[in-house]
PDB file with SEQRES, HELIX, SHEET and CRYST1 records, atoms N, CA, C and O in Angstrom:
SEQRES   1 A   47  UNK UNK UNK UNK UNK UNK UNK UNK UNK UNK UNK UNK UNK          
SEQRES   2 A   47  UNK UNK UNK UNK UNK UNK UNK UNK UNK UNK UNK UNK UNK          
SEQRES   3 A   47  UNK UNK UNK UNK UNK UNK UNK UNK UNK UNK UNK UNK UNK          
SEQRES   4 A   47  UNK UNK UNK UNK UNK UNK UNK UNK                              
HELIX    1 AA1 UNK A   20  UNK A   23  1                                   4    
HELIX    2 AA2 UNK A   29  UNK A   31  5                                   3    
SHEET    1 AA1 2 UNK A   5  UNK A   9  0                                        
SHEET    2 AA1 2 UNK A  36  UNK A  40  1                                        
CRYST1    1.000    1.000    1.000  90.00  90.00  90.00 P 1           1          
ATOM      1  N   UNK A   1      35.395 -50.474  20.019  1.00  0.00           N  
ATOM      2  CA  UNK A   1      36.575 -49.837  19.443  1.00  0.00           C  
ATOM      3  C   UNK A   1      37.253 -49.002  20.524  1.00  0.00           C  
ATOM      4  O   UNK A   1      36.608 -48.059  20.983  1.00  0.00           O  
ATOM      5  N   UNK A   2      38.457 -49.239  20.973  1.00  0.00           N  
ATOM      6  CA  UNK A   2      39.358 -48.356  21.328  1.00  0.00           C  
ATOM      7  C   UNK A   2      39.780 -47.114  21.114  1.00  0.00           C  
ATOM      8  O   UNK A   2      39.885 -46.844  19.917  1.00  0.00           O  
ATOM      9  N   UNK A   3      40.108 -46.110  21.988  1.00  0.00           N  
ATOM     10  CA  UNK A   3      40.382 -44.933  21.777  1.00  0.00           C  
ATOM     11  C   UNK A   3      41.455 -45.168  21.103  1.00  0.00           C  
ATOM     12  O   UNK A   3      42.173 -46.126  21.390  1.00  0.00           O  
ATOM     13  N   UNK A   4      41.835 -44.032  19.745  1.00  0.00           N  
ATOM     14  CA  UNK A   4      42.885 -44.334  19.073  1.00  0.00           C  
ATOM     15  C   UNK A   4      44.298 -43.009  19.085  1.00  0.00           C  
ATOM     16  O   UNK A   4      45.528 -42.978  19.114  1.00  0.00           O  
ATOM     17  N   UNK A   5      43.360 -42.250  19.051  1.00  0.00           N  
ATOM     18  CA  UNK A   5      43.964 -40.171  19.997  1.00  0.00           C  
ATOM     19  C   UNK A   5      43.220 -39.445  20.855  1.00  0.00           C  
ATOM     20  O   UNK A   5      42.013 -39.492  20.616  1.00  0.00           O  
ATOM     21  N   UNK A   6      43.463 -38.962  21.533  1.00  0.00           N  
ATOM     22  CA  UNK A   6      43.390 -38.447  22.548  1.00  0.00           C  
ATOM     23  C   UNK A   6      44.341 -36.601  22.301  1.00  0.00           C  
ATOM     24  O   UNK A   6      45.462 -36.144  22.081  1.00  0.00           O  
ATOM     25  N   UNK A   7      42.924 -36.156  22.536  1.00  0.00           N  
ATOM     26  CA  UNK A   7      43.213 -34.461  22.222  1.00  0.00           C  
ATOM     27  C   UNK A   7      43.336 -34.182  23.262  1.00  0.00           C  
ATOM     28  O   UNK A   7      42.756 -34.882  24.093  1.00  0.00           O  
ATOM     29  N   UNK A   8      44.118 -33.071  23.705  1.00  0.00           N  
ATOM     30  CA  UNK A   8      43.934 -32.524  24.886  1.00  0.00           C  
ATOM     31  C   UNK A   8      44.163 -30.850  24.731  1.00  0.00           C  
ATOM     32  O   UNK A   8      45.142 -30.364  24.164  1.00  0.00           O  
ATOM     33  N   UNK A   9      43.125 -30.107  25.312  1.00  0.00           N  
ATOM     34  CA  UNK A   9      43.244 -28.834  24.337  1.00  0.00           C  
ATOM     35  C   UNK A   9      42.583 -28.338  25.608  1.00  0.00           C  
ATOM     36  O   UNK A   9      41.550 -28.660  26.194  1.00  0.00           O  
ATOM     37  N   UNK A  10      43.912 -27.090  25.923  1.00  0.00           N  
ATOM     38  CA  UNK A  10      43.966 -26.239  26.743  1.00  0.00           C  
ATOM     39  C   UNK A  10      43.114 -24.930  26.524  1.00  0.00           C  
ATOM     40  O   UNK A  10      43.440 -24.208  25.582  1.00  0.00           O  
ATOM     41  N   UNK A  11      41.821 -24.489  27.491  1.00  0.00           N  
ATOM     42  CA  UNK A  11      40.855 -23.605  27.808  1.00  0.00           C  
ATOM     43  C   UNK A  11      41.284 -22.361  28.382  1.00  0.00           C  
ATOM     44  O   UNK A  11      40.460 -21.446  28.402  1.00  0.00           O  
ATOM     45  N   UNK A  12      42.340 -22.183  28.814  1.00  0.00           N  
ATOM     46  CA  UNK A  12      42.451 -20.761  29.662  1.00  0.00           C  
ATOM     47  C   UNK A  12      41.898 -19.555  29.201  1.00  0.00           C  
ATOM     48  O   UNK A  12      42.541 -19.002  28.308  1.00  0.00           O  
ATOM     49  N   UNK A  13      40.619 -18.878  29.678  1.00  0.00           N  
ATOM     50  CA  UNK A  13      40.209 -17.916  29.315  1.00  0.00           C  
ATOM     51  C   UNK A  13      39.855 -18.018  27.707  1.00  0.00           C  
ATOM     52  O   UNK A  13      40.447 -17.419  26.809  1.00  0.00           O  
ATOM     53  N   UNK A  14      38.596 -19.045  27.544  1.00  0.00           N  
ATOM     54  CA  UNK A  14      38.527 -19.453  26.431  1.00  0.00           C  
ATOM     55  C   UNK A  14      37.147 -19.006  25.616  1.00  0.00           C  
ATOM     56  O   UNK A  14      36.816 -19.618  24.601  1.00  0.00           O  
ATOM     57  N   UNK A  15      36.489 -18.068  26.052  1.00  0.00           N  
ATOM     58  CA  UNK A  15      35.744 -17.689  25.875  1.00  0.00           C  
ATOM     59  C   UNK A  15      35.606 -17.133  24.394  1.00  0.00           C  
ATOM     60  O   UNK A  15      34.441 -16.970  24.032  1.00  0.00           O  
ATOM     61  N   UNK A  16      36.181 -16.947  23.863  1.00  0.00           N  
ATOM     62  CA  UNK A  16      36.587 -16.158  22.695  1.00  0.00           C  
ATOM     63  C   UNK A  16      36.549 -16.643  21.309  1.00  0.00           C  
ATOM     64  O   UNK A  16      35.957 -16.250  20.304  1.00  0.00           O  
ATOM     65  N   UNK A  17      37.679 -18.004  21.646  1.00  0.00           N  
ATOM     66  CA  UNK A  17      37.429 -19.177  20.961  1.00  0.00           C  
ATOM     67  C   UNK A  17      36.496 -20.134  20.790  1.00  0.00           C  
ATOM     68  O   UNK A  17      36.070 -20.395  19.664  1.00  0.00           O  
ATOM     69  N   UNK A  18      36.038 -20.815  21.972  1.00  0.00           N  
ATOM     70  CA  UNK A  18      36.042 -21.996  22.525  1.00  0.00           C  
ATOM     71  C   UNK A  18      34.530 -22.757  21.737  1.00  0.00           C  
ATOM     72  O   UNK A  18      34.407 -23.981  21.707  1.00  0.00           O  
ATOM     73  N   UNK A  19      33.536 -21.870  21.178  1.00  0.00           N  
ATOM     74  CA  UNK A  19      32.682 -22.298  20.513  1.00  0.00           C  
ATOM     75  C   UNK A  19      33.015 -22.695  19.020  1.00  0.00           C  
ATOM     76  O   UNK A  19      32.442 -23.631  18.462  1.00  0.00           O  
ATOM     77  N   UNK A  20      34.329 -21.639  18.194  1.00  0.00           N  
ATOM     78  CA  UNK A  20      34.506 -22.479  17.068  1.00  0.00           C  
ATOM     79  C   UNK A  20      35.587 -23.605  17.304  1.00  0.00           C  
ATOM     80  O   UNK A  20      35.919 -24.559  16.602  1.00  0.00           O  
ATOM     81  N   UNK A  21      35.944 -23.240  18.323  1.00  0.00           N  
ATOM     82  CA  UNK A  21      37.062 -24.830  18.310  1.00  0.00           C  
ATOM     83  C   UNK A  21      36.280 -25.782  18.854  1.00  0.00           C  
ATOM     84  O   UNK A  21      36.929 -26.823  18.958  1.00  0.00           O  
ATOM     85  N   UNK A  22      35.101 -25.899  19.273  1.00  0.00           N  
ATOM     86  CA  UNK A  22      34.310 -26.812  18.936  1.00  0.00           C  
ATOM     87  C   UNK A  22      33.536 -27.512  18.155  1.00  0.00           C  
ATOM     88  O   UNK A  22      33.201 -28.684  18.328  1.00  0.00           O  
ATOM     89  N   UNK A  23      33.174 -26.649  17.091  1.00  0.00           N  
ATOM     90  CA  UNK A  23      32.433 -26.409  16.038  1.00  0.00           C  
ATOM     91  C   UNK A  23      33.460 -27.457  15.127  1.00  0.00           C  
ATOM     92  O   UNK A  23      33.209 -28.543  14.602  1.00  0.00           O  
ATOM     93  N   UNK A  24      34.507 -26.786  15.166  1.00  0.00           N  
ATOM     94  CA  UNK A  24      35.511 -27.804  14.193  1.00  0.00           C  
ATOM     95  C   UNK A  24      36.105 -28.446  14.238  1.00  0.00           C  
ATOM     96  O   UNK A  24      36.781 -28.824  13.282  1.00  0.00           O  
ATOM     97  N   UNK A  25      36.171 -29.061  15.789  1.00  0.00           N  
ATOM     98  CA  UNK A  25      36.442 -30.462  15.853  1.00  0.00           C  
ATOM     99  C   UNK A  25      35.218 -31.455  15.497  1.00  0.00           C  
ATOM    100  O   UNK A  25      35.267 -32.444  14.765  1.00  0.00           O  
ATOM    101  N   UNK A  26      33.908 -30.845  16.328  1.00  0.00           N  
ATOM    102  CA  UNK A  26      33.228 -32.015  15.649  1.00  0.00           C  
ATOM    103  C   UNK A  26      32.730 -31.835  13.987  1.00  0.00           C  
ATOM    104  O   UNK A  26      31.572 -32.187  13.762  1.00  0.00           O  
ATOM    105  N   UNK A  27      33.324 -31.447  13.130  1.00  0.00           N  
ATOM    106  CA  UNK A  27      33.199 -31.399  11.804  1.00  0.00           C  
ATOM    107  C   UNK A  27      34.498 -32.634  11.367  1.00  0.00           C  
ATOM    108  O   UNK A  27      34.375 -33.570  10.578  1.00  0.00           O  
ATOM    109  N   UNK A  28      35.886 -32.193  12.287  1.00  0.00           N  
ATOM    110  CA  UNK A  28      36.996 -33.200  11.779  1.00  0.00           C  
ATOM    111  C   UNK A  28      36.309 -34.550  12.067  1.00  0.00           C  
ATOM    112  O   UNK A  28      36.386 -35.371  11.152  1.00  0.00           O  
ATOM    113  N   UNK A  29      35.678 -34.904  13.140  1.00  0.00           N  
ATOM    114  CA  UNK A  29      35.521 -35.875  13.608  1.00  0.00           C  
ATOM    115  C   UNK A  29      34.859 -36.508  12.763  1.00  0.00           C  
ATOM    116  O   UNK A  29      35.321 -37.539  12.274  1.00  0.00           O  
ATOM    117  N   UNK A  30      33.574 -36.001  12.396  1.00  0.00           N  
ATOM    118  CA  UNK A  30      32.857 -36.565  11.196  1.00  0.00           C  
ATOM    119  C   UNK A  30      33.167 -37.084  10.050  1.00  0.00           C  
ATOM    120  O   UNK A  30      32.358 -37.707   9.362  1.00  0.00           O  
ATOM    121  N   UNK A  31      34.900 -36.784   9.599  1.00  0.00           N  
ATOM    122  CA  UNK A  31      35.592 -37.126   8.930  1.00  0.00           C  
ATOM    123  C   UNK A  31      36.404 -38.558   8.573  1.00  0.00           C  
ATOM    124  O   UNK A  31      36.580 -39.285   7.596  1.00  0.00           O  
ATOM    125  N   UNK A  32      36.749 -38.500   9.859  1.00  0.00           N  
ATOM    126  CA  UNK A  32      37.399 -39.531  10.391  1.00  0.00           C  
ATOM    127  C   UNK A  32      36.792 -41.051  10.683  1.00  0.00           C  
ATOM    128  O   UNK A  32      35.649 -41.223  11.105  1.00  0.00           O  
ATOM    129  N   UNK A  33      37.862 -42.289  10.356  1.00  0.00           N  
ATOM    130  CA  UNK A  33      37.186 -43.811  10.685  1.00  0.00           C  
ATOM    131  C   UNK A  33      37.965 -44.634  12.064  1.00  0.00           C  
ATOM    132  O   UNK A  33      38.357 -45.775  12.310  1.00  0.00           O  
ATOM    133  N   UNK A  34      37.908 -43.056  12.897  1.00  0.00           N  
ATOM    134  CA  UNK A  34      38.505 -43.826  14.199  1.00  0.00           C  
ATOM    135  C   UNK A  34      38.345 -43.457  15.535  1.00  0.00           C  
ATOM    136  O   UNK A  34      38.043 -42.267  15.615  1.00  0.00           O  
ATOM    137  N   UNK A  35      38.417 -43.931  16.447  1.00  0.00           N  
ATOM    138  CA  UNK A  35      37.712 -43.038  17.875  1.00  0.00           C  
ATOM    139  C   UNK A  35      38.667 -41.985  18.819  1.00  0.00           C  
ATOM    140  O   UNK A  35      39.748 -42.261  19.339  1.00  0.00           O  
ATOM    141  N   UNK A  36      38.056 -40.918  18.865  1.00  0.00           N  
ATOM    142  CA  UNK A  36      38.770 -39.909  19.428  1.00  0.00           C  
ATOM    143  C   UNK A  36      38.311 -39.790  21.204  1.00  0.00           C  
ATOM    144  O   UNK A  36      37.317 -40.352  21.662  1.00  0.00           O  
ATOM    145  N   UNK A  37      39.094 -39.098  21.874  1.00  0.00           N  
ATOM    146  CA  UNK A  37      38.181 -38.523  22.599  1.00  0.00           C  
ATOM    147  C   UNK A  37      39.061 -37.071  23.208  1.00  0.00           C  
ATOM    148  O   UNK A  37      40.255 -36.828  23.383  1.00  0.00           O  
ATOM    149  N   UNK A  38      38.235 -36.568  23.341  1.00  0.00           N  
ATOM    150  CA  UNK A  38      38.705 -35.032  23.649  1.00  0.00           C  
ATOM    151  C   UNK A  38      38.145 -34.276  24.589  1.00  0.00           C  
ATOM    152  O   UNK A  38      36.955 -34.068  24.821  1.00  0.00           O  
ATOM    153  N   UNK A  39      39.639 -33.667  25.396  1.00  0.00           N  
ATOM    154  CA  UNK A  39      39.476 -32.916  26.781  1.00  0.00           C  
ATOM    155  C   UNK A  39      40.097 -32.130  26.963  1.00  0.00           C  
ATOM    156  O   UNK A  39      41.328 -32.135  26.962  1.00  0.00           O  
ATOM    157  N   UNK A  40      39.125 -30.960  27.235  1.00  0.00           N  
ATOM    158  CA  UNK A  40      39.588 -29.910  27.709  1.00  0.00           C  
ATOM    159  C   UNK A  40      39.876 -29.790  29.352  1.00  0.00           C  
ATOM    160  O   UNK A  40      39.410 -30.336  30.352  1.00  0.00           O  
ATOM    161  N   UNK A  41      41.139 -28.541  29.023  1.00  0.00           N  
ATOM    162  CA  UNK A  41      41.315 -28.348  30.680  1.00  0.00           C  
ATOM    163  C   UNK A  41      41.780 -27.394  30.862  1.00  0.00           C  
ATOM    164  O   UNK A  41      42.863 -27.036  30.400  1.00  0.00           O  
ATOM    165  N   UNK A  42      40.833 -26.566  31.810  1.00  0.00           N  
ATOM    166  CA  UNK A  42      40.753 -25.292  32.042  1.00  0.00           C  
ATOM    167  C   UNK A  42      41.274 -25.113  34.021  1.00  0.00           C  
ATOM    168  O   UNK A  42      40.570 -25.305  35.012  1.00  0.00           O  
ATOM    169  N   UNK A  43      42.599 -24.727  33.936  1.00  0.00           N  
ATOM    170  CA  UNK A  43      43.032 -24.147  34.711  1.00  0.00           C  
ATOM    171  C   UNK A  43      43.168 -22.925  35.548  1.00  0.00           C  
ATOM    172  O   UNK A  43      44.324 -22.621  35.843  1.00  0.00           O  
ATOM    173  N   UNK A  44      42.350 -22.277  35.922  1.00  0.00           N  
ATOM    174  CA  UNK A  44      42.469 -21.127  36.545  1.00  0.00           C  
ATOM    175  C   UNK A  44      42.081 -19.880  36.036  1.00  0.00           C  
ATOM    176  O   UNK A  44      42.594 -18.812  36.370  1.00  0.00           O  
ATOM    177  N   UNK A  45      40.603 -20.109  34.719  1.00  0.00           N  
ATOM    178  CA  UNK A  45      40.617 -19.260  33.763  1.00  0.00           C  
ATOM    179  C   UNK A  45      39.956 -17.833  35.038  1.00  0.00           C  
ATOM    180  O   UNK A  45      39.658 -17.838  36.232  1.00  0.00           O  
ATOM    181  N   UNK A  46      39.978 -16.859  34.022  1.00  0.00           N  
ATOM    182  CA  UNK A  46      39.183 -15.569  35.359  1.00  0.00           C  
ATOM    183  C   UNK A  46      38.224 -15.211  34.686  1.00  0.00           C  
ATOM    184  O   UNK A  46      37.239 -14.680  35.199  1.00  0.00           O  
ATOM    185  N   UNK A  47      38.375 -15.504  33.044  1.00  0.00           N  
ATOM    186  CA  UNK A  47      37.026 -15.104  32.805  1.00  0.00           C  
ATOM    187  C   UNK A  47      35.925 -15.917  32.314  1.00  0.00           C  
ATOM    188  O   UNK A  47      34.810 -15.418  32.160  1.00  0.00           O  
TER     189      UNK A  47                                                      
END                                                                             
């Protein structure tokens, strides 16, 4: 199966977030009957 979306979800200084916006993507995912794949990209975070 082919990738069907493609997330792309920006990290800058993501510390804060970055464990429940993980948490709940892979909950959406579990949802879903199609292939994702998802990347983060962290540019220049400082912390």
């Amino acid at each position: 199966m082919s990738v069907k979306l493609s997330l792309v979800i920006p990290v800058y200084n993501a510390e804060l977030f970055i464990f429940d916006t993980l948490t709940r993507i892979q909950k959406w995912k579990q949802t879903i009957n199609y292939k994702v794949e998802v990347i983060f990209v962290n540019d220049g975070s400082i912390r």
